[in-house]
MITI-551947 format. One line per 2 residues: number of its first residue (from 1); their letters; for each residue y, z, x of N, C-alpha, C. Coordinates in Angstrom, 3 decimals, padded with zeros to 6 digits. Atoms other than C-alpha are relative to their C-alpha. Layout:
<nodes>
NUM) A) Y,Z,X,Y,Z,X,Y,Z,X; ...
</nodes>
This chain:
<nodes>
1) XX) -000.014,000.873,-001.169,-012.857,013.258,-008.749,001.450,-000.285,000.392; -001.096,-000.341,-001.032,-009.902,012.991,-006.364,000.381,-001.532,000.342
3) XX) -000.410,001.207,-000.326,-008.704,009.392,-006.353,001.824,000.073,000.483; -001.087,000.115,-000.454,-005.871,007.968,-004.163,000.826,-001.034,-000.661
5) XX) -000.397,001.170,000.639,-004.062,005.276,-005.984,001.411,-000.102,000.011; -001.611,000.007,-000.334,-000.315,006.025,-005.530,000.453,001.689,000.208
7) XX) -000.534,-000.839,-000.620,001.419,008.715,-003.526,000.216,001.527,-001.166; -000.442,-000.886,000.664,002.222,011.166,-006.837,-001.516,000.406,-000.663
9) XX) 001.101,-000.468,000.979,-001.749,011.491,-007.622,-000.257,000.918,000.815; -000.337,-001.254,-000.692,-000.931,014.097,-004.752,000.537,000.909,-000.782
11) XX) -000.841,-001.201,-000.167,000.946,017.502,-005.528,000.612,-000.278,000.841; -000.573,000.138,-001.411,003.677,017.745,-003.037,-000.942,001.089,000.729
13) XX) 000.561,-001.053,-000.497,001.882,020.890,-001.637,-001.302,-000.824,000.789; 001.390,000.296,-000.453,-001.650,018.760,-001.231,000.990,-001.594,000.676
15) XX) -001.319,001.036,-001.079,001.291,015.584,000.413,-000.481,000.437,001.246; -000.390,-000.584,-001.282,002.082,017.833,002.790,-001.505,000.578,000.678
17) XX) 001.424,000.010,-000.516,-001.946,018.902,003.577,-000.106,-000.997,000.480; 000.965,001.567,-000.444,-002.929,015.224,003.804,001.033,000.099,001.409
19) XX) -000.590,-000.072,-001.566,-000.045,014.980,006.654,000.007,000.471,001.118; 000.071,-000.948,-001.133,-000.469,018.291,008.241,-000.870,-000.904,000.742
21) XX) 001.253,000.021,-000.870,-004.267,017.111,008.906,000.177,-001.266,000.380; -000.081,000.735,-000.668,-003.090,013.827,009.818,000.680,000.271,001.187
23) XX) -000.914,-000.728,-001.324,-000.748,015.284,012.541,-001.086,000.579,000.749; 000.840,-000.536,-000.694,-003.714,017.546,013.746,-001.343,-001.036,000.487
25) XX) 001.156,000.791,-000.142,-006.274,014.807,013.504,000.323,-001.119,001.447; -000.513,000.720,-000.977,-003.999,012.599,015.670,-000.228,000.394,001.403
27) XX) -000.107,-000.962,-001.489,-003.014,015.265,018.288,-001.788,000.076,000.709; 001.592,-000.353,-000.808,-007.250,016.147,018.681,-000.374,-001.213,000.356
29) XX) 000.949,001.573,-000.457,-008.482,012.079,019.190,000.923,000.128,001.504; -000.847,000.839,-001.071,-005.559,011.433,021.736,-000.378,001.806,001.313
31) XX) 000.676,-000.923,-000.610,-006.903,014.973,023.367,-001.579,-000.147,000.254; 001.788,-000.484,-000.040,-010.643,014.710,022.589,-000.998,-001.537,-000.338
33) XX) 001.096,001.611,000.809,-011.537,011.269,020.998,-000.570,-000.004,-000.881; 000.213,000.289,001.790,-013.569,010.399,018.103,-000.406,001.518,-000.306
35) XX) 000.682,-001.031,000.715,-015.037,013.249,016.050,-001.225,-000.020,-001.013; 001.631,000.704,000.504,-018.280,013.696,013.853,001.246,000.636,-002.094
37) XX) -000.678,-000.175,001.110,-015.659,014.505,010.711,-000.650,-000.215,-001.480; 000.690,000.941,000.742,-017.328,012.047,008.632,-001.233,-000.806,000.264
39) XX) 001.426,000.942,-000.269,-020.916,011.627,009.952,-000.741,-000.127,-001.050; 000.936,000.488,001.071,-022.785,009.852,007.958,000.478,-000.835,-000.833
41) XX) -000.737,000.348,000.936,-020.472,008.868,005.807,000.539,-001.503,-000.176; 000.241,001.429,000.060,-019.677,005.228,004.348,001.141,-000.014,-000.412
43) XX) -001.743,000.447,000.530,-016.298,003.346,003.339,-000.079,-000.979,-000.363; 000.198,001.225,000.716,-017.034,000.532,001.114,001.561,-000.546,000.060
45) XX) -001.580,000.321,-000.394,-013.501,-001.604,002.119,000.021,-001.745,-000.884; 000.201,001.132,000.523,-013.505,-004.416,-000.628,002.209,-000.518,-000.016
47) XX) -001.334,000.346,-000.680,-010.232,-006.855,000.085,000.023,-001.415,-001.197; -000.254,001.526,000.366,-009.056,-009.573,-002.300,001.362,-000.696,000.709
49) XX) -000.747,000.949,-000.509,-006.060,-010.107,-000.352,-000.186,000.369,001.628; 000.417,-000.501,-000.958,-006.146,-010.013,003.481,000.801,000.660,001.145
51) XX) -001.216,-001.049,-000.901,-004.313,-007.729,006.037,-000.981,000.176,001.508; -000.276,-001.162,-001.155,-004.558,-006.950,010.007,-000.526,001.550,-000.041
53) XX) -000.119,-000.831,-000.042,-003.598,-004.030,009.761,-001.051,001.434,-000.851; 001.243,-000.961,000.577,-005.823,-002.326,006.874,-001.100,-000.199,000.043
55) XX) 001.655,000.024,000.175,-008.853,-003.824,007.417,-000.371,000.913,001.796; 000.379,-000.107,-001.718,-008.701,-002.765,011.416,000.537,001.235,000.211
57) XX) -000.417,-001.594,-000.136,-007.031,001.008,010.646,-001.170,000.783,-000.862; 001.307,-000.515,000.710,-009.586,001.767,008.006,-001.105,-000.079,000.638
59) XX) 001.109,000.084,-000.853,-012.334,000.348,010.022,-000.673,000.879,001.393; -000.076,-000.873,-001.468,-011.278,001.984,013.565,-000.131,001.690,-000.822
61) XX) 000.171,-001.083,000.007,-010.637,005.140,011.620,-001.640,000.668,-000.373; 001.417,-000.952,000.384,-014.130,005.750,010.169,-000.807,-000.041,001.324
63) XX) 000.600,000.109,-000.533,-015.405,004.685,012.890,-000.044,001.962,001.130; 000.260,-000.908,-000.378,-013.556,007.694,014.809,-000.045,001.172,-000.705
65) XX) 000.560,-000.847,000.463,-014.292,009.998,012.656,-001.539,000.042,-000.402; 001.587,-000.181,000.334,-018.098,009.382,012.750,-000.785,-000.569,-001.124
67) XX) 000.827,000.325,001.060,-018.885,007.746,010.175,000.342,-002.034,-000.360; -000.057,002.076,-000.066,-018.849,003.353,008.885,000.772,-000.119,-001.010
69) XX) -001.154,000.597,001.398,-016.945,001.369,006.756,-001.044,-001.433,000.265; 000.588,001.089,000.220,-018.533,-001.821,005.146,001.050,-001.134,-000.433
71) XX) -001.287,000.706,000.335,-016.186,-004.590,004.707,-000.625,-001.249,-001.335; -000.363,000.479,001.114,-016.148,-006.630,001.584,001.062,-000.951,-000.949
73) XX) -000.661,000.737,000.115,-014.436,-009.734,001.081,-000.027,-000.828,-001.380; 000.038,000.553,001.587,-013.539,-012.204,-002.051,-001.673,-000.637,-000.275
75) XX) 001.369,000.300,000.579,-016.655,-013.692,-001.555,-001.276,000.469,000.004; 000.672,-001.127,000.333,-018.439,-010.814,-001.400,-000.640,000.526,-001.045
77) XX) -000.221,-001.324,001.740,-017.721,-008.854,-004.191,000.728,-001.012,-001.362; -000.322,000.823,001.032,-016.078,-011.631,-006.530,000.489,000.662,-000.960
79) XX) -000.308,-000.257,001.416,-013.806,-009.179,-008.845,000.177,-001.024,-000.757; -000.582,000.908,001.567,-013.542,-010.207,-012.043,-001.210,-001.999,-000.583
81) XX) 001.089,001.445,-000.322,-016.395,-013.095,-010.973,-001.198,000.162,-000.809; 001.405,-000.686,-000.179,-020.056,-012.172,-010.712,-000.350,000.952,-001.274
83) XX) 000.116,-001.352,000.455,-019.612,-008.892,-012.541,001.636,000.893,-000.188; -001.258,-000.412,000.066,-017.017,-006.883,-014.089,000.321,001.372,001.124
85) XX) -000.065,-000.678,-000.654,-015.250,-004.546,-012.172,-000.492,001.594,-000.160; 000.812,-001.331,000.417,-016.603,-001.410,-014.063,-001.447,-000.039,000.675
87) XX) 000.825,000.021,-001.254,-019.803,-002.227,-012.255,-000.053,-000.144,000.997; -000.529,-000.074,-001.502,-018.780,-003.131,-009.369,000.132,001.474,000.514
89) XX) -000.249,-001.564,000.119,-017.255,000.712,-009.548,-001.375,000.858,000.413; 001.032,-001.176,000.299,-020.518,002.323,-010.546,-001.374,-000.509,000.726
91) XX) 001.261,000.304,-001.357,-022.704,000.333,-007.870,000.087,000.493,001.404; -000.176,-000.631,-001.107,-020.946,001.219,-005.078,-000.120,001.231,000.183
93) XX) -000.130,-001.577,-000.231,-020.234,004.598,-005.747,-001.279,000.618,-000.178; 001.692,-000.414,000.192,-024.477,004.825,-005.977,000.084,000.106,001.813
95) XX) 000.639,-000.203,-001.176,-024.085,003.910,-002.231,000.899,000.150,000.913; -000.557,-000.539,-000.575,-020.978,004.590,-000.638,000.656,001.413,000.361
97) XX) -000.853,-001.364,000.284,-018.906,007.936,-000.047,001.416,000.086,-000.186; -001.325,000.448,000.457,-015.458,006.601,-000.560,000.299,-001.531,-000.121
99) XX) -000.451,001.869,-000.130,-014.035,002.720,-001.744,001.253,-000.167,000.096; -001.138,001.210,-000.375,-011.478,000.818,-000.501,000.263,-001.320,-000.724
101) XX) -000.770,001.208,000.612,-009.234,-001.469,-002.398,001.151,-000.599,000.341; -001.665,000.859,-000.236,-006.596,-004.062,-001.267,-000.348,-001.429,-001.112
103) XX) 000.145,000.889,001.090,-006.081,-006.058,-004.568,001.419,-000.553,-000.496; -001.537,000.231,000.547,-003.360,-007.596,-006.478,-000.218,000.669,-001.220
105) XX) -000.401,-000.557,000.934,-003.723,-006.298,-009.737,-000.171,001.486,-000.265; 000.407,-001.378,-000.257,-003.464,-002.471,-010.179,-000.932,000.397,-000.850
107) XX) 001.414,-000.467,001.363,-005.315,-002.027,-013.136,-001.541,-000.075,000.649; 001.344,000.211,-000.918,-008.175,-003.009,-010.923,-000.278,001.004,000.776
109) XX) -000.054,-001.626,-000.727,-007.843,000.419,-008.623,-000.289,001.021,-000.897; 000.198,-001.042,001.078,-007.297,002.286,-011.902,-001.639,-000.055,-000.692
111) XX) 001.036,-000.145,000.897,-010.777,000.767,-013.325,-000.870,000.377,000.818; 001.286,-000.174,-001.258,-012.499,000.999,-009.422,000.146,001.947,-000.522
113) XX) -000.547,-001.772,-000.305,-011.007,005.237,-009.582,-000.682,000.596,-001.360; 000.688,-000.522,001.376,-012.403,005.436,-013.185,-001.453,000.144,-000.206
115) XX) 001.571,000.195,000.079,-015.936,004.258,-012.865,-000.704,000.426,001.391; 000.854,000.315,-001.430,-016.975,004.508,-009.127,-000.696,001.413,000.021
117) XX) 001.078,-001.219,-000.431,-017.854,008.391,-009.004,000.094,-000.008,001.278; -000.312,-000.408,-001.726,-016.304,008.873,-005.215,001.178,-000.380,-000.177
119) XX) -000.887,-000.282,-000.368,-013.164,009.002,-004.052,000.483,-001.514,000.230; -000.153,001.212,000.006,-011.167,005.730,-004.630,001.733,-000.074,000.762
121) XX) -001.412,-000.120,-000.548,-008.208,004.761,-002.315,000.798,-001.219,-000.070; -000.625,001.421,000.018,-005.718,002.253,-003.003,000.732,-000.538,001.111
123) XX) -000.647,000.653,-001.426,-004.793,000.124,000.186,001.126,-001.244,-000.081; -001.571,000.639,000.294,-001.954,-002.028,-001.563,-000.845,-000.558,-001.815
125) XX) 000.012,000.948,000.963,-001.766,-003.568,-005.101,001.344,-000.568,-000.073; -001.876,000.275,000.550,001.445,-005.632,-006.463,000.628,001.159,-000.553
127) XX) -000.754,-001.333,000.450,002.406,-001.945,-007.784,000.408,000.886,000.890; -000.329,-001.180,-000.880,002.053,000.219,-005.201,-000.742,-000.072,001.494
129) XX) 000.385,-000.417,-001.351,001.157,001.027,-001.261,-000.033,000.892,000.363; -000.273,-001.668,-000.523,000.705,004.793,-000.502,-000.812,000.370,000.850
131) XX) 000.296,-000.376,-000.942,-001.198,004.385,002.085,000.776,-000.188,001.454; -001.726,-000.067,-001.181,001.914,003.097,004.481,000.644,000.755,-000.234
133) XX) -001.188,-000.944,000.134,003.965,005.521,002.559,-000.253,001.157,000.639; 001.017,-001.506,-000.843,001.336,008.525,004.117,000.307,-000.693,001.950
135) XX) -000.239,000.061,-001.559,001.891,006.586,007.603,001.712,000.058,000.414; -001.507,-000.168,000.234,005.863,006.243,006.852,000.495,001.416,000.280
137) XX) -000.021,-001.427,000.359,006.095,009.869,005.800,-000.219,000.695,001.773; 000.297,-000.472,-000.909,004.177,010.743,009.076,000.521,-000.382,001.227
139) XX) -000.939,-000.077,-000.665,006.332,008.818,011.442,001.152,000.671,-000.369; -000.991,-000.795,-000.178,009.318,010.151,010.148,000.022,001.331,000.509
141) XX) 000.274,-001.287,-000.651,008.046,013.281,010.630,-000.139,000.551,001.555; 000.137,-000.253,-001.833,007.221,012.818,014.336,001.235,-000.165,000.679
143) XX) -000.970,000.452,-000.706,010.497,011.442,015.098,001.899,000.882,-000.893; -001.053,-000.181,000.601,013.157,013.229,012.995,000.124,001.054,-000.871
145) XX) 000.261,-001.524,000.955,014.203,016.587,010.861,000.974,-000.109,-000.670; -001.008,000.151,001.305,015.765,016.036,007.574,001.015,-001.255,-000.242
147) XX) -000.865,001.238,-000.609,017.162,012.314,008.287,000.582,-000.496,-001.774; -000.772,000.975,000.802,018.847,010.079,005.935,-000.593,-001.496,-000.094
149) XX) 000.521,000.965,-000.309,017.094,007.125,005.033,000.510,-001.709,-001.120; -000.660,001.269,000.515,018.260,003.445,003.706,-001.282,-000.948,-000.555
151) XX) 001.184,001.239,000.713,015.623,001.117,001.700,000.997,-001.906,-000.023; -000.791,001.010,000.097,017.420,-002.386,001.991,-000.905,-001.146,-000.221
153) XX) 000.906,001.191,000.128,015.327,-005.648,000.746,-000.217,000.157,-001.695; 000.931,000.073,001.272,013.029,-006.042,-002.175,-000.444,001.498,-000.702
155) XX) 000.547,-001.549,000.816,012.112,-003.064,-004.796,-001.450,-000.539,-000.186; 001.706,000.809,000.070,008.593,-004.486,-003.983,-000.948,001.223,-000.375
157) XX) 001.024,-001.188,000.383,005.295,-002.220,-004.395,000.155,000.864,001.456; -000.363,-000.624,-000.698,006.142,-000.950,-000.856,000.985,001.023,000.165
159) XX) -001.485,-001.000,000.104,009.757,000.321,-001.797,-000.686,000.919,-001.228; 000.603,-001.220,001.044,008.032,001.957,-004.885,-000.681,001.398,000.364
161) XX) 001.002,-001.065,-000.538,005.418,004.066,-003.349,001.047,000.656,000.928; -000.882,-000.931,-001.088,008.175,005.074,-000.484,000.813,000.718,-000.745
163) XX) -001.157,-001.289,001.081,010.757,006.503,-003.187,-000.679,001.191,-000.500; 000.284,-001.269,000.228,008.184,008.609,-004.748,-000.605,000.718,001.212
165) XX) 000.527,-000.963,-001.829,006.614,009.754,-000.843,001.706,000.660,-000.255; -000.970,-000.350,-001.001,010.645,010.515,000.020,000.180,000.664,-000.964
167) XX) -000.310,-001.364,000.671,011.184,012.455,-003.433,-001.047,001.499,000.001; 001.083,-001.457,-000.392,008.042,014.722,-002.713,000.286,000.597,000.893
169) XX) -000.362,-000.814,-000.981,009.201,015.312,000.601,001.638,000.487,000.289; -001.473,000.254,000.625,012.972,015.540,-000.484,000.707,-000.447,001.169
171) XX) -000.884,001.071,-000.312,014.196,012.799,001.506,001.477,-000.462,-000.647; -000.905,000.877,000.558,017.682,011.509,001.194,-000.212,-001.529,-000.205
173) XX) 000.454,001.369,-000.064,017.224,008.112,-000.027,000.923,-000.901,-000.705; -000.474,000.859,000.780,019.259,005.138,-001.022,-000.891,-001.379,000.158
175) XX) 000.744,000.801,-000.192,017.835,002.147,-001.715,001.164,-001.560,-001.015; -000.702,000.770,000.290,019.690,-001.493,-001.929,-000.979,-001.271,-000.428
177) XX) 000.815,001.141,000.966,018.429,-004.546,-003.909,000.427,-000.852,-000.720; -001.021,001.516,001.035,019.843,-007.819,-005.366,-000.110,000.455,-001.168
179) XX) -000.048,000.327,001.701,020.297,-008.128,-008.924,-001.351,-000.541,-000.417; 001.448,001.396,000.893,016.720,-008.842,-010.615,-001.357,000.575,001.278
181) XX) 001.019,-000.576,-000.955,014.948,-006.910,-007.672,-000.091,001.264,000.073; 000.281,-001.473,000.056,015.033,-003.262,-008.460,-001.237,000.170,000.147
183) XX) 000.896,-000.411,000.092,012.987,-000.943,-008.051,-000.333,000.415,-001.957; 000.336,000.251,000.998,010.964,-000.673,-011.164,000.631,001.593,-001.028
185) XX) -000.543,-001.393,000.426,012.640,002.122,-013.723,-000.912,001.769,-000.214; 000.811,-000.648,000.155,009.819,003.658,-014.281,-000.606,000.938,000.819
187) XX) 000.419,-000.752,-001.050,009.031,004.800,-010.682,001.124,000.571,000.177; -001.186,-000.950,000.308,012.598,006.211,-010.589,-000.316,001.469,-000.791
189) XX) -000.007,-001.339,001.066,011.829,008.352,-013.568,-001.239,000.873,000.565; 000.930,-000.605,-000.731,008.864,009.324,-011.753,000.248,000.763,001.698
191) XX) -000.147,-000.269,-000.535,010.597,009.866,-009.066,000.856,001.289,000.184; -000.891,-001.414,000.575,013.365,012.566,-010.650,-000.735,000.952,-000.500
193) XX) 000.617,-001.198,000.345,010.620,014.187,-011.977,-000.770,000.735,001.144; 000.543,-000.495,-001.416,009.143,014.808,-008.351,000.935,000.828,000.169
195) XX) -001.167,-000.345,-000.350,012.426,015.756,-007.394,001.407,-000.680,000.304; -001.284,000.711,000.275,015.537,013.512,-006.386,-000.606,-001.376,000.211
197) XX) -000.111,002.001,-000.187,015.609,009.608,-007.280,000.763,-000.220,000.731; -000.896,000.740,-001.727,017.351,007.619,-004.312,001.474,-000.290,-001.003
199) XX) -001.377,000.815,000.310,020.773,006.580,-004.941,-000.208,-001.528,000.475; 000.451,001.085,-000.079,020.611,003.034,-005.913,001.140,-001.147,-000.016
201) XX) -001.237,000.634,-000.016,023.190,-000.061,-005.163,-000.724,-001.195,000.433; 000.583,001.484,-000.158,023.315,-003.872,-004.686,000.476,-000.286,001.480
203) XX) -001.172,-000.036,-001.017,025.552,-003.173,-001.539,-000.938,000.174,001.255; 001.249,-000.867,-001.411,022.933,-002.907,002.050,001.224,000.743,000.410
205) XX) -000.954,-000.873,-001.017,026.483,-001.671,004.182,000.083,001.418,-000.748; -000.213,-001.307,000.704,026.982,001.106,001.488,-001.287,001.315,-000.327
207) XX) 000.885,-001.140,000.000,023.379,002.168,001.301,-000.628,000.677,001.663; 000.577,-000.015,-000.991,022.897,002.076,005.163,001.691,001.164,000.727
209) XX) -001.439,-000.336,-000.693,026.833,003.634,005.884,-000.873,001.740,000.778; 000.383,-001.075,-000.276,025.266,007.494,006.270,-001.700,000.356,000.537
211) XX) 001.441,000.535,-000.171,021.629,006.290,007.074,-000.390,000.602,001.433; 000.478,000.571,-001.174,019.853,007.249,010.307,-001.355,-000.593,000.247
213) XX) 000.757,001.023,000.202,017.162,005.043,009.518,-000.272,-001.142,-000.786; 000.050,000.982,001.210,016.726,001.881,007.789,-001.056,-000.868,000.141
215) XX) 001.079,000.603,000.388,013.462,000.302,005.973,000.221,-001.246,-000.543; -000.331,001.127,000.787,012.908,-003.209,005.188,-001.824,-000.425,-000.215
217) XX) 001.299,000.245,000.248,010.125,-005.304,004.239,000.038,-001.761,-000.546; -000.319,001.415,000.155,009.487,-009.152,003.725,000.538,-000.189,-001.558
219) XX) -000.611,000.151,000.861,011.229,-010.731,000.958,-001.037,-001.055,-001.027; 000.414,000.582,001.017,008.509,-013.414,-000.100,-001.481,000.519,000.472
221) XX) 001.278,-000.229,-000.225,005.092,-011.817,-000.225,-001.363,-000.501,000.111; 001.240,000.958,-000.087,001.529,-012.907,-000.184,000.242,-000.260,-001.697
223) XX) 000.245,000.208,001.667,001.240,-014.520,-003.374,001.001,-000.556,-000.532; -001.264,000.881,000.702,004.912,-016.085,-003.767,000.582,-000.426,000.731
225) XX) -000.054,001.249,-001.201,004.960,-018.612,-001.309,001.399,-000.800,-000.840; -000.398,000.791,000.802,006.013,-020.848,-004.175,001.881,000.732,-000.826
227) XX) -001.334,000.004,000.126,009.306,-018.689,-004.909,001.107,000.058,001.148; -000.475,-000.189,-001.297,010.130,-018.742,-001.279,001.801,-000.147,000.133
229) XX) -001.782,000.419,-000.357,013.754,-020.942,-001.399,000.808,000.809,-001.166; -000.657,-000.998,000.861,014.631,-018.843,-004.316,000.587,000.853,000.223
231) XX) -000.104,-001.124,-000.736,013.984,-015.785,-002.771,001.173,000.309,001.129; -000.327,-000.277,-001.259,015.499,-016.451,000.675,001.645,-000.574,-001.076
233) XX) -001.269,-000.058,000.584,019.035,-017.464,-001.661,000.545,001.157,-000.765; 000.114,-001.386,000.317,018.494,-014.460,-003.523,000.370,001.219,001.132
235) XX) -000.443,-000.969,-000.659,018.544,-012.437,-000.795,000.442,000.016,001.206; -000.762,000.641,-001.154,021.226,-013.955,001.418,001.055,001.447,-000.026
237) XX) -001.076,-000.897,-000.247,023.482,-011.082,003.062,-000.969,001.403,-000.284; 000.587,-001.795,-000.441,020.745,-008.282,003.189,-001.335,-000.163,001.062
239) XX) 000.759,-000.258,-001.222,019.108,-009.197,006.306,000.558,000.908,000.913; -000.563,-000.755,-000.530,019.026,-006.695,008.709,-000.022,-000.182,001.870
241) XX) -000.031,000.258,-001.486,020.638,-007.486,011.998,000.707,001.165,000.638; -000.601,-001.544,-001.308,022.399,-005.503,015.220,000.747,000.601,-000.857
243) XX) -001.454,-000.623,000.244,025.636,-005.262,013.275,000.053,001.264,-001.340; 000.325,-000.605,001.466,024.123,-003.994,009.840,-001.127,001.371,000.594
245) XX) 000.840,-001.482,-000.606,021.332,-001.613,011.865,001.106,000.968,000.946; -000.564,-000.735,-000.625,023.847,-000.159,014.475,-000.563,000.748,001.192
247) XX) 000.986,-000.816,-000.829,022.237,002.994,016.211,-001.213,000.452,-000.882; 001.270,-000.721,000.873,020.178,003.732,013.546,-001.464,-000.765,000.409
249) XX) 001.359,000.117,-000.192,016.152,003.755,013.493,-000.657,-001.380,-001.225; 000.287,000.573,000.899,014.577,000.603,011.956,-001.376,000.405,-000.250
251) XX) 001.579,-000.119,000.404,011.164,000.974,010.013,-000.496,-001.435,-000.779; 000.282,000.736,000.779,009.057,-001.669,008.652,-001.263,-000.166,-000.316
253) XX) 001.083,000.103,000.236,005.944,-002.149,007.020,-001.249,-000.998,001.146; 000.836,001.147,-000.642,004.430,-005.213,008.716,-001.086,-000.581,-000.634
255) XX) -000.449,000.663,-001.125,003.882,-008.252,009.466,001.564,-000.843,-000.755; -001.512,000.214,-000.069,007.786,-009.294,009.734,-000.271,-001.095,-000.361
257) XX) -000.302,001.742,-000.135,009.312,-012.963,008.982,001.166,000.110,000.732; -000.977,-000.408,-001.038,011.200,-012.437,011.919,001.258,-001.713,-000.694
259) XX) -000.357,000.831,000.165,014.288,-014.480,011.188,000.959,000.073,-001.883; -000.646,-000.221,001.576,014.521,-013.593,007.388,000.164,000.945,-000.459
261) XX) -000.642,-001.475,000.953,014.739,-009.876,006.242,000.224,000.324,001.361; -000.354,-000.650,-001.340,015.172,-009.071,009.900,-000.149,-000.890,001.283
263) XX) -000.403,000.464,-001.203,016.395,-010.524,013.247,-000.907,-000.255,001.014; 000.858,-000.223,-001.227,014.027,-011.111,016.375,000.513,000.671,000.661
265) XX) -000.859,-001.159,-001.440,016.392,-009.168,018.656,000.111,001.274,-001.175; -000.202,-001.384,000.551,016.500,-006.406,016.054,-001.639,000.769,-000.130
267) XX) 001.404,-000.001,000.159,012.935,-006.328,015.838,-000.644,000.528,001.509; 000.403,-000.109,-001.659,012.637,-006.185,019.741,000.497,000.687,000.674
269) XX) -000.541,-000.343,-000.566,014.947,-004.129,020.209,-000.690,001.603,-000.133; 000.062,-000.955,-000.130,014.722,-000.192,021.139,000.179,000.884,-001.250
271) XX) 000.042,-000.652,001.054,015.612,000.965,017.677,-001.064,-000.339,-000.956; 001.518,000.481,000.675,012.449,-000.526,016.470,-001.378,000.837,-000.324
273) XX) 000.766,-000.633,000.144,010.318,002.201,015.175,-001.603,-000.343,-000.729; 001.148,000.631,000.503,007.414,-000.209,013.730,-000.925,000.140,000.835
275) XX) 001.429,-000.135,-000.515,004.549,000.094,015.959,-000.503,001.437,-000.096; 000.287,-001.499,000.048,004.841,004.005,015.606,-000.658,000.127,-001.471
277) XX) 000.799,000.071,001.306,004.234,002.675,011.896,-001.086,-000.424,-000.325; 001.158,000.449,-000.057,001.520,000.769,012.234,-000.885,001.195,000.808
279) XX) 001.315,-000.849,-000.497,-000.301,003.341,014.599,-000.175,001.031,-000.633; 000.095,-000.992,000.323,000.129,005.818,012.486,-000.772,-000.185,-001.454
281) XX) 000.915,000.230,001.059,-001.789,004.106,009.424,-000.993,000.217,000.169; 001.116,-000.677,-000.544,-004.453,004.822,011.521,-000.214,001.346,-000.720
283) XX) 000.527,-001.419,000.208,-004.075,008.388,011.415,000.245,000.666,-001.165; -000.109,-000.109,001.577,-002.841,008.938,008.300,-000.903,-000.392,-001.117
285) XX) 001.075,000.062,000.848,-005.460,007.551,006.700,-001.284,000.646,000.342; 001.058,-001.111,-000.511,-007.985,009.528,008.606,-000.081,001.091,-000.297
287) XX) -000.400,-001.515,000.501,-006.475,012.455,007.789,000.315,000.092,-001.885; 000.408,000.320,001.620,-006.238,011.122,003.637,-001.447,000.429,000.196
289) XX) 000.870,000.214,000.198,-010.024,010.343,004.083,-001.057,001.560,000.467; 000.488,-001.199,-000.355,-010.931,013.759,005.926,000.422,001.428,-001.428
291) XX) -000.366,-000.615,001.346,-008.936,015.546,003.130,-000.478,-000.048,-001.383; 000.071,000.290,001.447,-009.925,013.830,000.149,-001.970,000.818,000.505
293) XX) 000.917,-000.547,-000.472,-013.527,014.742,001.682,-000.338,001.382,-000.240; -000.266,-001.562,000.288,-013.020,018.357,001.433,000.160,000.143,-001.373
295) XX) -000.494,-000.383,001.688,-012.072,018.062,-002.535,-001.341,-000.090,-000.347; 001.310,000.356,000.380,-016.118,017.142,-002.708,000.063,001.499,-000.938
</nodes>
């Protein structure tokens, strides 16, 4: 079974598939409209934390590809509540054709991908995000050939999953980070064994100097409200405004704290490549879910 759970449970070879057919899947809707891709087909979308963006790209996409998604909230499904998550796993996968997880703990993806018996996709944990890194990956691709790219903020589960996406696709990558906010060593070493680990510094001007794009991402996440004034002292002098972006391309996950890892006028401005990111989670995951489909 063919579970998604972080960007390296790809091959680069089967990477670069999932993208092609997101690229082609894109190009045919905005030509042709939905498709029967996935008729019939179900998307169990269980959520302990809550997002915009993935519950309403997952949703829209099954939809155009022909087939449903069931949505599944904390008080739904009650991990770790009701029932352990090993059943949980091996109930759904009696009645869906792929599950959806946005959780905090990863081990929880690893036990849904172990037991479920269908195709399990991870839609964020505190470890990892590789389903933005598949929409990341696929803007860059639309907009740029062989770029240079800058990570500046938090070595969060977002910057993780993007280092190993940018060493599969051998991205130049540096990536900047206070003291006490790396990225984790472990995805590094995972990442040299893909192919090149980012060049890493505490410096944003030094990792952004040769850059023509630069990624950020909020600094206090869902879930650490409570280290907020910490945080925002912590990571005084790597917000990214006009003077620190330049001409370069900004990227960002979303949703912003306009104000704190990034500017409102930088945000608004023309070098603002975020909505190309967000629309493209869409298709990128359409084109995951059409792919992983095919491994039946």
């Amino acid at each position: 079974m063919t579970n998604f759970l972080d960007v390296d449970d790809l091959t680069t070879d089967e990477l670069t598939a999932v993208l092609d057919r997101a690229a082609a899947i894109k190009a045919d809707y905005r030509e042709h409209g939905s498709t029967d891709l996935l008729d019939g087909q179900t998307l169990g979308m269980i959520f302990e934390k809550p997002s915009t963006r993935t519950r309403v790209s997952f949703e829209t996409g099954m939809t155009q590809l022909g087939g449903h998604a069931v949505f599944l909230g904390p008080d739904d499904i009650g991990l770790h509540g009701r029932e352990p998550v090993k059943d949980i796993a091996r109930a759904l996968g009696r009645y869906v054709d792929f599950v959806m997880a946005r959780v905090f703990d990863h081990e929880d993806v690893v036990e849904l991908g172990e037991y479920a018996e269908v195709p399990v996709i991870n839609a964020l944990t505190d470890d990892a995000h590789p389903c933005q890194t598949l929409a990341d990956l696929l803007t860059i691709r639309e907009r740029f050939e062989d770029p240079t790219v800058a990570w500046v903020g938090d070595g969060n589960n977002v910057c993780q999953s993007f280092v190993l996406g940018a060493a599969m696709c051998g991205l130049d990558l540096s990536v900047a980070t206070p003291e006490g906010y790396e990225v984790d060593e472990g995805v590094l070493d995972r990442a040299e064994t893909l192919g090149t680990a980012p060049a890493v510094t505490t410096d944003p001007e030094a990792a952004v100097a040769d850059a023509d794009v630069v990624y950020t991402d909020v600094w206090v996440s869902m879930g650490q409200e409570d280290e907020r004034e910490q945080k925002l002292a912590d990571f005084e002098g790597f917000q990214i405004t006009e003077e620190l972006l330049g001409d370069r391309a900004l990227m960002h996950c979303l949703p912003a704290h306009r104000g704190e890892e990034v500017t409102d006028a930088v945000l608004e401005s023309d070098n603002a490549i975020v909505w190309d990111q967000a629309e493209n989670r869409l298709h990128a995951q359409k084109g995951l879910m059409a792919w992983l489909a095919e491994q039946e």
